[in-house]
N, C-alpha and C positions, 0 to 999 in steps of 0.2 A: 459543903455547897453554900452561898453567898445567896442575898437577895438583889438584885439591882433596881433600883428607887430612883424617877427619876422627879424632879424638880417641877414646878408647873410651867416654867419660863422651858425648861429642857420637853417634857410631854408635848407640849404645844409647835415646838421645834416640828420635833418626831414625826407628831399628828400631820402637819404639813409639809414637811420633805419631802422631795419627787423618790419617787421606786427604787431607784440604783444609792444614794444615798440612805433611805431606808431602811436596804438589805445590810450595807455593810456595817449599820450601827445595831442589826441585830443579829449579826453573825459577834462582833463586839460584844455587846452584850451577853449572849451565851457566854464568852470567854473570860466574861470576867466574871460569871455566877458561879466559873467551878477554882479560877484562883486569879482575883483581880489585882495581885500585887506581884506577876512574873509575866513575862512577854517581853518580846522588842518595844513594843509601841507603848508602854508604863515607865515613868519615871518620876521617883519622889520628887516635891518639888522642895525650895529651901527657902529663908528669911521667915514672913510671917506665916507662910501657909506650910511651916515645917509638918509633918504628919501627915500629909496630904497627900495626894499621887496624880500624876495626866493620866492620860489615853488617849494618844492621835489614833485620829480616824480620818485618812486622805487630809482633806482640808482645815477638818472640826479638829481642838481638842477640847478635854472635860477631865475638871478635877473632880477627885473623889477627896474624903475623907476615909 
């Protein structure tokens, strides 16, 4: 099981999101706390930010290390 940590600039997002966006960054979230480097919507990214990963969500995405 993972932690998911979010950033103060990404919290602040969160905090103010309307309800339907929201839900689906913490149905996201859940998914990446049990394995955030497998799914459709995960993809390493490459050049400087090699080691790193996305996660679209509808509109948003968010890299992780």
């Amino acid at each position: 099981m993972y932690d998911v940590e979010l950033s103060s600039e990404a919290q602040r997002f969160y905090d103010r999101c309307d309800r339907a966006i929201a839900k689906k960054l913490a149905r996201c979230f859940k998914s990446l706390e049990c394995d955030p480097r497998r799914g459709n919507n995960v993809k390493p990214l490459r050049g400087a930010l090699s080691g790193c990963y996305r996660y679209r969500v509808a509109t948003c995405a968010w890299s992780t290390p």
